[in-house]
C-alpha angles and dihedrals in degrees: 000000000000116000123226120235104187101096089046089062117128133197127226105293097013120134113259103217121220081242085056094047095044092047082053104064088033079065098046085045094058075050091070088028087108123162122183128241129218108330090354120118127198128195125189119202116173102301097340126098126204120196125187139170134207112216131200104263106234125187114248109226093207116182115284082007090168118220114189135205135190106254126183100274101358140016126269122231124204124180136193126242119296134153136215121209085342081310121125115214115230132203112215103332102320124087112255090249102039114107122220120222095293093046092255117147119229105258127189113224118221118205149192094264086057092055111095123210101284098065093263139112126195119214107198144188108241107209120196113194123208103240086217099061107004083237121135119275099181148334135220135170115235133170120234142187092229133334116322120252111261110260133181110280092006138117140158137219118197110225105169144354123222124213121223129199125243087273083055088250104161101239111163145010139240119208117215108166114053097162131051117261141237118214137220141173114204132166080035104190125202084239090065094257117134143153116254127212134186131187133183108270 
């Protein structure tokens, strides 16, 4: 219960009692007197005092954050939105985060006939670039053997690797882009060649 000071109260050259005095610390000591609320925790350790919290744990939906799923003959890949260079990436013809009349995500299915001879796929961003301006045209998400052969106005972004089993059955998935991505083209060539850089954005 906290404890009133204010008849305890003494002027400038007034006697402090041993009862004001002792009144006094009673008071400082409600002070450390702490108790926790709901998913709160107090502890209490000489003079010190630790106070924690458990919080609800809660998923983070970071950008191209993959979700899989077993398919008849392959695994599908999702991902969530994400954006490269303020692009974002489509499978098929729908956006990676739009969803079709169930709700469902596109998702891109990876199969045995991707899986090169180590055991690994590479799903990849495939980035068309507009020859005016060397800005982005358009973006879809393709899975390869190994890294695609450079091409005029092309470039690739590797955003995940997928694991297949020793019958070169795809199994799991290896996320590579967390963030979403600037873009930029730079060495641009009249035949279409260029150098392509990304940064966290």
């Amino acid at each position: 219960m906290p404890i009133s000071l204010q008849h305890w109260k003494v002027k400038a050259g007034d006697e402090l009692s041993a009862t004001q005095f002792n009144a006094f610390l009673a008071a400082v000591e409600s002070l450390t007197d702490l108790t926790g609320g709901p998913g709160v925790r107090v502890a209490q350790l000489g003079s010190q005092v630790c106070i924690s919290a458990r919080q609800r744990s809660t998923a983070f939906k970071h950008p191209f954050k993959v979700a899989s799923s077993a398919k008849a003959g392959g695994l599908a890949l999702s991902f969530s939105q994400g954006f490269i260079g303020g692009v974002e990436p489509k499978i098929g013809d729908r956006r990676i985060s739009e969803p079709d009349d169930k709700k469902k995500l596109p998702a891109i299915t990876v199969t045995s006939d991707d899986i090169n001879d180590v055991g690994l796929a590479f799903v990849f961003a495939r980035i068309a670039v507009g020859a005016a301006y060397w800005q982005i045209s358009g973006i879809t998400i393709e899975a390869q053997k190994s890294l695609p052969a450079p091409a005029p106005l092309l470039a690739w972004k590797l955003l995940a690797i997928v694991v297949a089993d020793k019958n070169k059955r795809p199994r799991s998935v290896v996320p590579i882009v967390s963030s979403n991505l600037g873009f930029a083209a730079s060495n641009r060539k009249p035949s279409g060649r260029f150098r392509p850089w990304f940064w966290l954005v």
